[in-house]
PDB file of the backbone (N, CA, C, O) and the ligand in Angstrom, with CONECT records:
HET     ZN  A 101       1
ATOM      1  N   UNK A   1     -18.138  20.763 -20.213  1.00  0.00           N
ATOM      2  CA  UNK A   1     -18.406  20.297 -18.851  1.00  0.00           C
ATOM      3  C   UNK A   1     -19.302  19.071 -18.897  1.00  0.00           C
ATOM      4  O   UNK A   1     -20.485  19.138 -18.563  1.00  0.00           O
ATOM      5  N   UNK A   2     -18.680  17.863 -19.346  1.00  0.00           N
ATOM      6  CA  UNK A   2     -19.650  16.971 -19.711  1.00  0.00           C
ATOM      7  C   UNK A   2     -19.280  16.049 -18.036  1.00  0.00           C
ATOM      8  O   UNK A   2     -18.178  16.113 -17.490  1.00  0.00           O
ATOM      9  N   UNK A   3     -20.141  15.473 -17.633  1.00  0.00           N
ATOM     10  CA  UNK A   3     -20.239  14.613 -16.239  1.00  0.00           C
ATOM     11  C   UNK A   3     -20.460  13.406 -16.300  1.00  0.00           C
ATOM     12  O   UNK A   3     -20.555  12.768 -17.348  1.00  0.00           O
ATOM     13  N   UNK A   4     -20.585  12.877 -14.952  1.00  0.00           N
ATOM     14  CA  UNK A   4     -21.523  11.721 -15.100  1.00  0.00           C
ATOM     15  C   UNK A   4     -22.801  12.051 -14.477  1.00  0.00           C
ATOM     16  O   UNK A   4     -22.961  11.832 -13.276  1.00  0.00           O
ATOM     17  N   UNK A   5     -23.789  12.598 -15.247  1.00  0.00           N
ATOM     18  CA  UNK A   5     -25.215  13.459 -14.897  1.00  0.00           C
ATOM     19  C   UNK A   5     -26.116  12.444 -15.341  1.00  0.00           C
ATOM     20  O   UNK A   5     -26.273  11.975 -16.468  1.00  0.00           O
ATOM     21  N   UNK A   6     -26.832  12.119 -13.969  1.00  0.00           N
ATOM     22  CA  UNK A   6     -28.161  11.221 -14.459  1.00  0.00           C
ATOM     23  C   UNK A   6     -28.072   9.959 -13.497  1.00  0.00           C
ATOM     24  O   UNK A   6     -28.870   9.025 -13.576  1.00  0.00           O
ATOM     25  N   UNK A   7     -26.889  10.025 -12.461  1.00  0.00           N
ATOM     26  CA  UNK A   7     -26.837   8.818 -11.989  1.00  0.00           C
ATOM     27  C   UNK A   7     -27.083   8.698 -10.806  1.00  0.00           C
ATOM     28  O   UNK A   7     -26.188   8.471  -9.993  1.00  0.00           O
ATOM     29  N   UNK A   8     -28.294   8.821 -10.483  1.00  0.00           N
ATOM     30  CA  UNK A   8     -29.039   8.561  -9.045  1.00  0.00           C
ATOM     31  C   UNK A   8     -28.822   7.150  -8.008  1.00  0.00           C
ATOM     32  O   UNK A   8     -29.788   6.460  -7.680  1.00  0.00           O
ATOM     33  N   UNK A   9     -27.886   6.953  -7.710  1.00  0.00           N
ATOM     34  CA  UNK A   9     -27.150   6.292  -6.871  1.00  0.00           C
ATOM     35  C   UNK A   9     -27.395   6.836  -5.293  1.00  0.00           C
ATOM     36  O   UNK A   9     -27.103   7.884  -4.717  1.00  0.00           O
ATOM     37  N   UNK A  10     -28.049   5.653  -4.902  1.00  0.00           N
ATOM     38  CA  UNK A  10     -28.335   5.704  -3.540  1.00  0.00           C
ATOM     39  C   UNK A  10     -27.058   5.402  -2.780  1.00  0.00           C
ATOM     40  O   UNK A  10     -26.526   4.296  -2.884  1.00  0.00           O
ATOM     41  N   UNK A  11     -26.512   6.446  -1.952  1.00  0.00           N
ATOM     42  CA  UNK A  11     -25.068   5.846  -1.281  1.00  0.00           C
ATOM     43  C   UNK A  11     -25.372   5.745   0.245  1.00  0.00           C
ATOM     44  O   UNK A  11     -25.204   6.578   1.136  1.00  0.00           O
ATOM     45  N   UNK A  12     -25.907   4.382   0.281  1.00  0.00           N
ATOM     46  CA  UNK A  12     -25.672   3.726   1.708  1.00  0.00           C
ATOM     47  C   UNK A  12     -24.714   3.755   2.508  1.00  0.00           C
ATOM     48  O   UNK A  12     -24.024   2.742   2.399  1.00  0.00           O
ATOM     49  N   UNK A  13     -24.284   4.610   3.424  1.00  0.00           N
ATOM     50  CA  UNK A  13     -23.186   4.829   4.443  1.00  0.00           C
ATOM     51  C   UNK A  13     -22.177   3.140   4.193  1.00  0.00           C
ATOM     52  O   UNK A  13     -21.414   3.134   3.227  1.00  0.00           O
ATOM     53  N   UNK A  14     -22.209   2.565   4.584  1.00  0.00           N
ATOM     54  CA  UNK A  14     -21.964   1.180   4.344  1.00  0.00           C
ATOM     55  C   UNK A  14     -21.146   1.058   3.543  1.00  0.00           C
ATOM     56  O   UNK A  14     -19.934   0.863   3.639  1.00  0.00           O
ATOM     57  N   UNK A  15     -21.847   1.182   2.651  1.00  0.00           N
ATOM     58  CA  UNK A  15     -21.676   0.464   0.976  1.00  0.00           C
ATOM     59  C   UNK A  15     -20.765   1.744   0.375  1.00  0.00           C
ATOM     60  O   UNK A  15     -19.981   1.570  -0.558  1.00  0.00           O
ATOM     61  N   UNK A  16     -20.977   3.159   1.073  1.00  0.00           N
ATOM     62  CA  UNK A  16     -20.115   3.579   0.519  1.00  0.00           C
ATOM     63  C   UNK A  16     -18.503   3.831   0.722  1.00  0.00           C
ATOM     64  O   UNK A  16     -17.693   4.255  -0.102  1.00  0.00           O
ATOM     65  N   UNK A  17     -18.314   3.455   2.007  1.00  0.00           N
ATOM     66  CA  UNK A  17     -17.292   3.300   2.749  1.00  0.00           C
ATOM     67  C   UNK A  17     -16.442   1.928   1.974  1.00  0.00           C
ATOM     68  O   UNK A  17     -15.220   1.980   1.835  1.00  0.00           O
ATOM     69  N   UNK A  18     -17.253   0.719   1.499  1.00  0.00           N
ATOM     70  CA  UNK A  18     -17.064  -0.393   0.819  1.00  0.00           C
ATOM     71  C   UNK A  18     -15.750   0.690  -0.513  1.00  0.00           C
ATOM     72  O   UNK A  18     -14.569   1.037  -0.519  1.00  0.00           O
ATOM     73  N   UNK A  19     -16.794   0.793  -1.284  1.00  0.00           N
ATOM     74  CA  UNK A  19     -16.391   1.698  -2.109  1.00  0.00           C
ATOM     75  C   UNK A  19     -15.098   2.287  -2.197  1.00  0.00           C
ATOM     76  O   UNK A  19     -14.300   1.997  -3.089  1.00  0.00           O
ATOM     77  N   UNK A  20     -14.853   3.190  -1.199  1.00  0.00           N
ATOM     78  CA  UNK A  20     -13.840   4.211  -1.428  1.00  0.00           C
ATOM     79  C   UNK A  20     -12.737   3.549  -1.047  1.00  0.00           C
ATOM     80  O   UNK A  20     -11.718   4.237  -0.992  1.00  0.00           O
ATOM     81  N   UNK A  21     -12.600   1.892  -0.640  1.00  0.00           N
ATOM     82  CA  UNK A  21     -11.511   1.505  -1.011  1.00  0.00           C
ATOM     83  C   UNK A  21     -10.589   0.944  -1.701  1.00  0.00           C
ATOM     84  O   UNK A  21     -10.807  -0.183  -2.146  1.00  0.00           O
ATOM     85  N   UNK A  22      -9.553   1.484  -1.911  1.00  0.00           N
ATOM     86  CA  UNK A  22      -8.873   1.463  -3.289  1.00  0.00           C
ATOM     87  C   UNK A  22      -8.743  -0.572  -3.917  1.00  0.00           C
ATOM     88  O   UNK A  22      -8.133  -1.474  -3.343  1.00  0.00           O
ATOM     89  N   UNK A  23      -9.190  -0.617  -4.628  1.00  0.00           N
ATOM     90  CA  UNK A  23      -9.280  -2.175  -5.542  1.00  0.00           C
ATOM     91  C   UNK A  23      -8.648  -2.135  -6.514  1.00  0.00           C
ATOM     92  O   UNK A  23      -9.146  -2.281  -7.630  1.00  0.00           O
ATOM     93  N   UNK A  24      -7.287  -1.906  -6.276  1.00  0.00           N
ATOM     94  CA  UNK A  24      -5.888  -2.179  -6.756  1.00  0.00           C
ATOM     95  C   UNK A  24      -5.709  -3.415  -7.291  1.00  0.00           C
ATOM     96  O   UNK A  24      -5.579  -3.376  -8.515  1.00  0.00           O
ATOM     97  N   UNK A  25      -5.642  -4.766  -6.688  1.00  0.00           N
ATOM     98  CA  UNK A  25      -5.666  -6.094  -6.826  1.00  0.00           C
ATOM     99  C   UNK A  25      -6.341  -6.411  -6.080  1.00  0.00           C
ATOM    100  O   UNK A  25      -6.618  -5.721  -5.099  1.00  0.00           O
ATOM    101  N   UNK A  26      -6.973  -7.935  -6.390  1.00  0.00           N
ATOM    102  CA  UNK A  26      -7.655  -8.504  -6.006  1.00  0.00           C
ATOM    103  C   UNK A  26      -6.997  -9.193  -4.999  1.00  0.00           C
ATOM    104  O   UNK A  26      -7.298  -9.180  -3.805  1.00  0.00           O
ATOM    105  N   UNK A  27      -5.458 -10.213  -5.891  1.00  0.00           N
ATOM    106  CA  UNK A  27      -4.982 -10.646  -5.351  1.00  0.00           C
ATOM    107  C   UNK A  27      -3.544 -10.519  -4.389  1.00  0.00           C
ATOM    108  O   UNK A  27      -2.601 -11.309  -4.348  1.00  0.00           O
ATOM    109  N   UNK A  28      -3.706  -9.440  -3.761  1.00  0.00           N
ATOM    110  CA  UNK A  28      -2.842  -8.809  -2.816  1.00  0.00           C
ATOM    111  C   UNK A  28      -3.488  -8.834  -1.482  1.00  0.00           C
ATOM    112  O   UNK A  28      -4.057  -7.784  -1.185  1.00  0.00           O
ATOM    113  N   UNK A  29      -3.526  -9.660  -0.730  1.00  0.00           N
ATOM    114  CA  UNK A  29      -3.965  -9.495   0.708  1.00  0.00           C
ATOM    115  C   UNK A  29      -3.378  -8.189   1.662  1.00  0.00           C
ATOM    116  O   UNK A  29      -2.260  -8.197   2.178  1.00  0.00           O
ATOM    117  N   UNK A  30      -3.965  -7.526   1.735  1.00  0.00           N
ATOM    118  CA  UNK A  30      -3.922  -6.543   2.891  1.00  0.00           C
ATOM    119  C   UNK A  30      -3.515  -7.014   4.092  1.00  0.00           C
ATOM    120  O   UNK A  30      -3.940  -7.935   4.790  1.00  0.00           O
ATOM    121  N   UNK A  31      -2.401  -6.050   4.261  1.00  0.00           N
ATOM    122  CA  UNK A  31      -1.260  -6.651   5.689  1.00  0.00           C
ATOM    123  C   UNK A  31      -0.922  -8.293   5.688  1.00  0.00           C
ATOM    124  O   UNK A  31      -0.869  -8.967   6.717  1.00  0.00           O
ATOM    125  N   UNK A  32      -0.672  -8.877   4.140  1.00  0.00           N
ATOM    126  CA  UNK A  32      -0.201  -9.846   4.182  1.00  0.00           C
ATOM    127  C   UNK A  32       1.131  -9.748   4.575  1.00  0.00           C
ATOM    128  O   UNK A  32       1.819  -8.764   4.306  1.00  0.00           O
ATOM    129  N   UNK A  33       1.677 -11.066   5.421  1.00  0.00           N
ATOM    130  CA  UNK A  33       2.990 -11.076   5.414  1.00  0.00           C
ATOM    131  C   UNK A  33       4.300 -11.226   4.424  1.00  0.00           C
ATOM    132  O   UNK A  33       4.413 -12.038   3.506  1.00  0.00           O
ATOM    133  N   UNK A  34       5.311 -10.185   4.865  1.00  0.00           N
ATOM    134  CA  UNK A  34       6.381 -10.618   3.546  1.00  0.00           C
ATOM    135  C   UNK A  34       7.293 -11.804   3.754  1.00  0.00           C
ATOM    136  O   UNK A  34       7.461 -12.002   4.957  1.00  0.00           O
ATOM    137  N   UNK A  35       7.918 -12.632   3.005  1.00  0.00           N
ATOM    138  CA  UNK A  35       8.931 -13.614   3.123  1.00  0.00           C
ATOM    139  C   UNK A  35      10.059 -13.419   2.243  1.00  0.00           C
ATOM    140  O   UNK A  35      10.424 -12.435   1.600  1.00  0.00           O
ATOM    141  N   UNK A  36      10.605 -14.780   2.383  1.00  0.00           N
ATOM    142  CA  UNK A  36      12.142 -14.467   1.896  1.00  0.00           C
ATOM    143  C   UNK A  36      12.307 -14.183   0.302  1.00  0.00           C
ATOM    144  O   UNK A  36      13.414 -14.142  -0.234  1.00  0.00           O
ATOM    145  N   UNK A  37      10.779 -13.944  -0.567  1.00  0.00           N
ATOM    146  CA  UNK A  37      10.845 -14.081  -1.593  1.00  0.00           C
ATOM    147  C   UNK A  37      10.699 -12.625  -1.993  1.00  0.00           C
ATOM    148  O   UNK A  37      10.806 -12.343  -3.187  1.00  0.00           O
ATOM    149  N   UNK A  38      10.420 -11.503  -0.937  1.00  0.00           N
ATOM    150  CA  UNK A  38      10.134 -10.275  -1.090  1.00  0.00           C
ATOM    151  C   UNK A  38      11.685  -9.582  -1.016  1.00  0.00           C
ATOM    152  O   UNK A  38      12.400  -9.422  -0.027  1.00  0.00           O
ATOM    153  N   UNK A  39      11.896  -9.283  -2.234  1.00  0.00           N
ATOM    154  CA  UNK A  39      13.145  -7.853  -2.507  1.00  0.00           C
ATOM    155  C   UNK A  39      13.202  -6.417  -2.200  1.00  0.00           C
ATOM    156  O   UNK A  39      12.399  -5.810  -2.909  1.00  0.00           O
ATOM    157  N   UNK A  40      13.905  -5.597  -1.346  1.00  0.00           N
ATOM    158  CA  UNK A  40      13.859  -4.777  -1.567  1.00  0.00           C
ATOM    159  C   UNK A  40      14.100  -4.444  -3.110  1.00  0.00           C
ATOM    160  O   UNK A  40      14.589  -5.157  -3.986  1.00  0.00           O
ATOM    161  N   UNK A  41      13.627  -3.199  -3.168  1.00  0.00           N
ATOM    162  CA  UNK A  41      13.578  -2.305  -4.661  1.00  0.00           C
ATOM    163  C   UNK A  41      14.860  -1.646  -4.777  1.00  0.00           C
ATOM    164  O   UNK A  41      15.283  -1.384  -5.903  1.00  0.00           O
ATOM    165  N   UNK A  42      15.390  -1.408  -3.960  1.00  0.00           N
ATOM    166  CA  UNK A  42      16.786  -0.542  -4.515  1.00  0.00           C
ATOM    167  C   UNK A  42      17.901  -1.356  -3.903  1.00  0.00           C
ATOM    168  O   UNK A  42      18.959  -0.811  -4.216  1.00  0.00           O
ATOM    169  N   UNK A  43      18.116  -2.430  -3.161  1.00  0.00           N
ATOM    170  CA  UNK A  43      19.754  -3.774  -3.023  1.00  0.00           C
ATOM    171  C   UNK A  43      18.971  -4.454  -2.985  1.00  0.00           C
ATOM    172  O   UNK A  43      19.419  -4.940  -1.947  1.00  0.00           O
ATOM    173  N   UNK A  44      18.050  -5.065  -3.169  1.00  0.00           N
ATOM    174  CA  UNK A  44      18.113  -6.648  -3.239  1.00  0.00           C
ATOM    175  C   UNK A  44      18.146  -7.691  -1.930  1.00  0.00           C
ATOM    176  O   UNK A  44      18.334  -8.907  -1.932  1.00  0.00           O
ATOM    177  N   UNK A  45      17.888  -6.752  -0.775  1.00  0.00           N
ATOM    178  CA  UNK A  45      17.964  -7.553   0.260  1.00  0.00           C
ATOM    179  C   UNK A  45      16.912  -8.114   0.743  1.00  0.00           C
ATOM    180  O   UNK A  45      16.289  -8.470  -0.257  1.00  0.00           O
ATOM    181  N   UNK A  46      16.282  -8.437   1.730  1.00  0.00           N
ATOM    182  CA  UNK A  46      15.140  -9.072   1.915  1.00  0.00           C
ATOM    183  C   UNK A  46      14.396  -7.952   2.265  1.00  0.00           C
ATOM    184  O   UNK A  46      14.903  -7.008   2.871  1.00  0.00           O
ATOM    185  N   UNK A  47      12.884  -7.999   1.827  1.00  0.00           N
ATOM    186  CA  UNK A  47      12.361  -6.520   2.097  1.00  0.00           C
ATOM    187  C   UNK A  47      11.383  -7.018   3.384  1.00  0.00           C
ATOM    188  O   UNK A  47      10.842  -8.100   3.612  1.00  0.00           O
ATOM    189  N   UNK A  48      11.400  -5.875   4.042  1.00  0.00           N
ATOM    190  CA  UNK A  48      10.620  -6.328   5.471  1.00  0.00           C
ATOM    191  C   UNK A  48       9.566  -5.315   5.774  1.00  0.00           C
ATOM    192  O   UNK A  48       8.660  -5.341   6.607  1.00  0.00           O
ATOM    193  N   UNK A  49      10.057  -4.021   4.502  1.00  0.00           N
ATOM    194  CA  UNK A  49       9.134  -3.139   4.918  1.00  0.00           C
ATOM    195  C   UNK A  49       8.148  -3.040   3.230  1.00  0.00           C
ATOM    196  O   UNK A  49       8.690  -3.087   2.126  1.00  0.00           O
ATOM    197  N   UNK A  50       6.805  -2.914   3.448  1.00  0.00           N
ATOM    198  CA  UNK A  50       6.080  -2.419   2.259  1.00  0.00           C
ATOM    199  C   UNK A  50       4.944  -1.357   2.166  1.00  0.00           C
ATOM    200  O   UNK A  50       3.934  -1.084   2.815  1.00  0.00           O
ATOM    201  N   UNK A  51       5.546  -0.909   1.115  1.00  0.00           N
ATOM    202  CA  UNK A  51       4.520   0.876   1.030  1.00  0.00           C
ATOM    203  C   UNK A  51       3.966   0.605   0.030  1.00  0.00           C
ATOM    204  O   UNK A  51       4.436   0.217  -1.040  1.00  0.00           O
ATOM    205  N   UNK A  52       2.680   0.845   0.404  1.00  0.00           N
ATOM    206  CA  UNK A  52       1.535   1.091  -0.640  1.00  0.00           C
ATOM    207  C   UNK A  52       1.381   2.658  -0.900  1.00  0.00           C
ATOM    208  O   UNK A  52       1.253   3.399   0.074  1.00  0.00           O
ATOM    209  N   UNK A  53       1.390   3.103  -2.010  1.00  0.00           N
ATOM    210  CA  UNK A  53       1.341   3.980  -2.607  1.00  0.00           C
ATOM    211  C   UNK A  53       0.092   4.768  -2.948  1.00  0.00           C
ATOM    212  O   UNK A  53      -0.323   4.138  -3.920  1.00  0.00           O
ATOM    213  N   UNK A  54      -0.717   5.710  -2.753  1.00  0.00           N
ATOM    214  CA  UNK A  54      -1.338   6.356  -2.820  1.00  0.00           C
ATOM    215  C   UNK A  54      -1.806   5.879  -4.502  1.00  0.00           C
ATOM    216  O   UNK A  54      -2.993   5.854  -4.827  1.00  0.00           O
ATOM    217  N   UNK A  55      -0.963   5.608  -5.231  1.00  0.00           N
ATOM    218  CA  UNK A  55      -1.524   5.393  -6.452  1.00  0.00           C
ATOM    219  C   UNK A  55      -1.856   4.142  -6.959  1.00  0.00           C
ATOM    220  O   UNK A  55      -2.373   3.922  -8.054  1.00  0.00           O
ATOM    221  N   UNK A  56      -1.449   3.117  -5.883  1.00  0.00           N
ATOM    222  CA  UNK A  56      -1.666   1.839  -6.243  1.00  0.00           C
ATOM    223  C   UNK A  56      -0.337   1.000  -5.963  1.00  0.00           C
ATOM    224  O   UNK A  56      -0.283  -0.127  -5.471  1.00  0.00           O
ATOM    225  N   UNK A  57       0.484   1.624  -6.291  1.00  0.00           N
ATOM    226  CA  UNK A  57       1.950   0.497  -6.443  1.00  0.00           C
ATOM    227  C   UNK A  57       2.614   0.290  -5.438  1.00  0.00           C
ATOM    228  O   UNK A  57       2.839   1.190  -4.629  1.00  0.00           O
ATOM    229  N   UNK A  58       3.096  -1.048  -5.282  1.00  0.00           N
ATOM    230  CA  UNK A  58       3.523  -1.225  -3.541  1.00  0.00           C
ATOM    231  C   UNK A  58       5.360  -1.102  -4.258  1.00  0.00           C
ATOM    232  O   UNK A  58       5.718  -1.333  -5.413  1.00  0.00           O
ATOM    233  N   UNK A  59       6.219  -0.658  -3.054  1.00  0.00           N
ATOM    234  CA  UNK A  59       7.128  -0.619  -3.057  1.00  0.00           C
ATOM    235  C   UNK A  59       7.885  -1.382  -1.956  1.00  0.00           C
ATOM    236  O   UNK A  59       7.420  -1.244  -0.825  1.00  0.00           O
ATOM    237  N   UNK A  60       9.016  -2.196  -2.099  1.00  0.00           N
ATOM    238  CA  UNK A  60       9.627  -2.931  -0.877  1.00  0.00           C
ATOM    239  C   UNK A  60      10.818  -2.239  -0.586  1.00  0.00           C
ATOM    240  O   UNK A  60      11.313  -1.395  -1.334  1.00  0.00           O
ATOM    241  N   UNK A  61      11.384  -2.673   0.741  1.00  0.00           N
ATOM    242  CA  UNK A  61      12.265  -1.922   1.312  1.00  0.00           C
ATOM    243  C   UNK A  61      12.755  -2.868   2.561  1.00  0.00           C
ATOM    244  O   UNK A  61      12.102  -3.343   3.489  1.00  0.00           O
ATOM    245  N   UNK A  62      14.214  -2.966   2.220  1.00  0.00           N
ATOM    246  CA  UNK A  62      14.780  -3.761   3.510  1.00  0.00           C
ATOM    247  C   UNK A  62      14.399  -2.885   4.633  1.00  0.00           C
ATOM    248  O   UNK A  62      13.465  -2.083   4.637  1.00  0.00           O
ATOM    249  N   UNK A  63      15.210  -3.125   5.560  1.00  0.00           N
ATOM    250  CA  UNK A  63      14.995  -2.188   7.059  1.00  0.00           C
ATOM    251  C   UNK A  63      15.685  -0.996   6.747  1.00  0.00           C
ATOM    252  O   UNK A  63      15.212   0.128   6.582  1.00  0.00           O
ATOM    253  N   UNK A  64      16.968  -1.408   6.678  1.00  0.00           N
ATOM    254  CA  UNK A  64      18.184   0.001   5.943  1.00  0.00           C
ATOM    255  C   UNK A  64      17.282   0.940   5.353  1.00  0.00           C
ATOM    256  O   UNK A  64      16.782   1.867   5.990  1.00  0.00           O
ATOM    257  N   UNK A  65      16.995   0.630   3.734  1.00  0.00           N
ATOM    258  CA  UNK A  65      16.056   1.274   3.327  1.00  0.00           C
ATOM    259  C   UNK A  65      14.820   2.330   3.615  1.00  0.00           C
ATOM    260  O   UNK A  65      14.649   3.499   3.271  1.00  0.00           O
ATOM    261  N   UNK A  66      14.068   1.448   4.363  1.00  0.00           N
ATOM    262  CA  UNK A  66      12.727   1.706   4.812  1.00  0.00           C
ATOM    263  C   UNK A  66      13.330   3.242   5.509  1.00  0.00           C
ATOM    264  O   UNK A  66      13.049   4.403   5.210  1.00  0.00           O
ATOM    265  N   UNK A  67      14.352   2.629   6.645  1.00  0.00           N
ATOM    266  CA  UNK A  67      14.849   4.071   7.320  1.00  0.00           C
ATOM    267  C   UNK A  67      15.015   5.382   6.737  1.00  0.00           C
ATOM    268  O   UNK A  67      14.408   6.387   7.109  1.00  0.00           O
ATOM    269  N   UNK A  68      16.099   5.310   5.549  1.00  0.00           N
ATOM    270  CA  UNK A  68      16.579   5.660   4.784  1.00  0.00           C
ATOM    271  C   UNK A  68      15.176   6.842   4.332  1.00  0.00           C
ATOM    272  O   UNK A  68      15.196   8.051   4.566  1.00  0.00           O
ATOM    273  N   UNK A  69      14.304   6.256   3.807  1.00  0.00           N
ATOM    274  CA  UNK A  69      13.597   6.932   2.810  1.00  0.00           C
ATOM    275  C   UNK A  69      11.763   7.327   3.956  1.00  0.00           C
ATOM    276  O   UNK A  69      10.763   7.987   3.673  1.00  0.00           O
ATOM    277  N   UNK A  70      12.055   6.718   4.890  1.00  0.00           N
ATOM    278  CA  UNK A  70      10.890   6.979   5.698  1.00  0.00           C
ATOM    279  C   UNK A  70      10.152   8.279   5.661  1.00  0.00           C
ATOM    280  O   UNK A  70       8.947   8.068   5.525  1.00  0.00           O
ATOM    281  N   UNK A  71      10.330   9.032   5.705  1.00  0.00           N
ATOM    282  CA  UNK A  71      10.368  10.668   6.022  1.00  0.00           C
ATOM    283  C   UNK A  71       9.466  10.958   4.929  1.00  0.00           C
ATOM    284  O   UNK A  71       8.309  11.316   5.146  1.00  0.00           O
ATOM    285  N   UNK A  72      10.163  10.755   3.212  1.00  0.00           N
ATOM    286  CA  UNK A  72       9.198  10.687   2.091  1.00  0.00           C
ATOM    287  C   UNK A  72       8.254   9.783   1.757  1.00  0.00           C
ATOM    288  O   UNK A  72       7.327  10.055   0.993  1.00  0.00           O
ATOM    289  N   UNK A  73       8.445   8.506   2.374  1.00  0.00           N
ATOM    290  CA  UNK A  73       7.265   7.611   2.148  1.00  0.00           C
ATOM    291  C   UNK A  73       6.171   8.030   3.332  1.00  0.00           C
ATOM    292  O   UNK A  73       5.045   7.605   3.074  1.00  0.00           O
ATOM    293  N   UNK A  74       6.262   8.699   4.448  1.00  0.00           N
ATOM    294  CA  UNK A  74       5.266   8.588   4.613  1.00  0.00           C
ATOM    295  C   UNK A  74       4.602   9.471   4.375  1.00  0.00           C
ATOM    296  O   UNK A  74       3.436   9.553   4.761  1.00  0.00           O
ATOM    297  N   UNK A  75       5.307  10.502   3.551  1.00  0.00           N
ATOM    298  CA  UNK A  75       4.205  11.574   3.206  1.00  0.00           C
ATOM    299  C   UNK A  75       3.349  11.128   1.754  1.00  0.00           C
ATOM    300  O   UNK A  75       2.327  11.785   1.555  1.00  0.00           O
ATOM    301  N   UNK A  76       3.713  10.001   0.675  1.00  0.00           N
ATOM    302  CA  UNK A  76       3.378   9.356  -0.405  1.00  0.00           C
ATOM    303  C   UNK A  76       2.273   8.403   0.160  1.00  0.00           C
ATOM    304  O   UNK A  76       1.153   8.533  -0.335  1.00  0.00           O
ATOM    305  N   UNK A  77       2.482   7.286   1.317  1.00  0.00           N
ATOM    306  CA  UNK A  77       1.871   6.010   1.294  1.00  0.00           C
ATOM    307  C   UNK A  77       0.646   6.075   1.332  1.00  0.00           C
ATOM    308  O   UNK A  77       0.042   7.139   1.196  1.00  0.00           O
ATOM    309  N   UNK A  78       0.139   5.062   1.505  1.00  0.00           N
ATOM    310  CA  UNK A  78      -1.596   5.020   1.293  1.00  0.00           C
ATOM    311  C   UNK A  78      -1.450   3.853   2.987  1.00  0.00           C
ATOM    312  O   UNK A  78      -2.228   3.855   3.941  1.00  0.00           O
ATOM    313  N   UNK A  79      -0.041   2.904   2.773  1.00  0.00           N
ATOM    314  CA  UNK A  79      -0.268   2.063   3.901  1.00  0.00           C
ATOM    315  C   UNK A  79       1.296   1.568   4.042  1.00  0.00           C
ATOM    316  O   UNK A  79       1.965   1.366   3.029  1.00  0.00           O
ATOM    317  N   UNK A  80       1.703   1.431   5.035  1.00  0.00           N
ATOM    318  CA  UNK A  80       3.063   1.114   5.250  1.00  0.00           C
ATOM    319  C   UNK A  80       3.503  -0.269   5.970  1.00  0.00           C
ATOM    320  O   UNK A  80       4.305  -0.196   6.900  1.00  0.00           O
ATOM    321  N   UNK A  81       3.119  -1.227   5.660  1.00  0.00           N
ATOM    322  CA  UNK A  81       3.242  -2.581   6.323  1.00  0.00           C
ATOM    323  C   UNK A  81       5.066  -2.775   6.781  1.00  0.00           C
ATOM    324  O   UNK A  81       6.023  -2.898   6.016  1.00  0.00           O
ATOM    325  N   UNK A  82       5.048  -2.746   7.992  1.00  0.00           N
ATOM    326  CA  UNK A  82       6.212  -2.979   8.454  1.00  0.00           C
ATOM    327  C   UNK A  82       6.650  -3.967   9.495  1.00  0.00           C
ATOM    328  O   UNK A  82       6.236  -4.057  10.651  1.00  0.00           O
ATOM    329  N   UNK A  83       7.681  -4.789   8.807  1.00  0.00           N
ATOM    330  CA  UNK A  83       7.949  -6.076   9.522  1.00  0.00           C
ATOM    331  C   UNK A  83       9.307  -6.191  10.157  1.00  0.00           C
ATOM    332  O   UNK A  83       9.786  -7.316  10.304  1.00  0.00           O
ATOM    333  N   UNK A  84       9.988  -5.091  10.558  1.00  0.00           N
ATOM    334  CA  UNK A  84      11.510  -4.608  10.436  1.00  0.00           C
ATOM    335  C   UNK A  84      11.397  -4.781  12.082  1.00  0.00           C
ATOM    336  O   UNK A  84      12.501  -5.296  12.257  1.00  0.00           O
ATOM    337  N   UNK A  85      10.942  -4.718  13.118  1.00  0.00           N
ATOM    338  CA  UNK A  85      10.864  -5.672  14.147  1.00  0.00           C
ATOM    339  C   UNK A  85      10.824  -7.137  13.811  1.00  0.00           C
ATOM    340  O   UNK A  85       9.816  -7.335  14.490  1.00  0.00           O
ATOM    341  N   UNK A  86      10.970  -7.779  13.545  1.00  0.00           N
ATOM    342  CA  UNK A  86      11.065  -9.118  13.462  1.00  0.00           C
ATOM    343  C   UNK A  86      12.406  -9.450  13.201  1.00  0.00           C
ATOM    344  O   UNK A  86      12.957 -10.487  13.572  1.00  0.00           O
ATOM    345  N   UNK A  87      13.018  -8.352  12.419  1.00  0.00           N
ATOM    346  CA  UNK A  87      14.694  -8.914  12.823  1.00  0.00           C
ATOM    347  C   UNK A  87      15.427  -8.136  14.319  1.00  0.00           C
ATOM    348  O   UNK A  87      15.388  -7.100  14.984  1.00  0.00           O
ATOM    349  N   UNK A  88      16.164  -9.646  14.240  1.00  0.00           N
ATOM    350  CA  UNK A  88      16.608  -9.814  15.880  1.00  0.00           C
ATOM    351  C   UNK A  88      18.060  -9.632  15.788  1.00  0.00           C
ATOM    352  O   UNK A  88      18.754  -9.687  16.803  1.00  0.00           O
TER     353      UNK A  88
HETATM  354 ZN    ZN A 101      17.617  -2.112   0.645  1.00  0.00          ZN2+
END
């Protein structure tokens, strides 16, 4: 039962809220927008929808898709950025 014992860490409400969020990448903007350069993961179409994963890994998803698999992603995601209104 070895720990991390000894580490008197003052957790400032604040700072700890800072903390507990996941720092996956640096360089991934949160609720950045997708473009025409974003693939879905399973055809290849333009992905409009993106799931962040509870474990870190984002997954893309056309609209089709996104539908398709909704049900299980949202019981997985951590965050589901969806841009599938924007097609007209
Ligand atoms: Zn697709």
């Amino acid at each position: 039962m070895v720990g991390t014992v000894g580490e008197h860490r003052e957790f400032h409400p604040l700072h700890q809220i800072k903390e507990a969020r996941p720092t996956v990448s640096t360089t991934v903007i949160e609720g950045a927008a997708l473009n025409a350069a974003d693939r879905c993961d399973r055809c290849g179409a333009q992905a409009y929808v993106r799931v962040t994963l509870n474990s870190g890994f984002d997954l893309l998803f056309c609209a089709h898709h996104s539908k398709e698999h909704a049900d299980r992603l949202k019981q997985v995601a951590l965050e589901i950025h969806d841009e599938s209104a924007r097609i007209s």
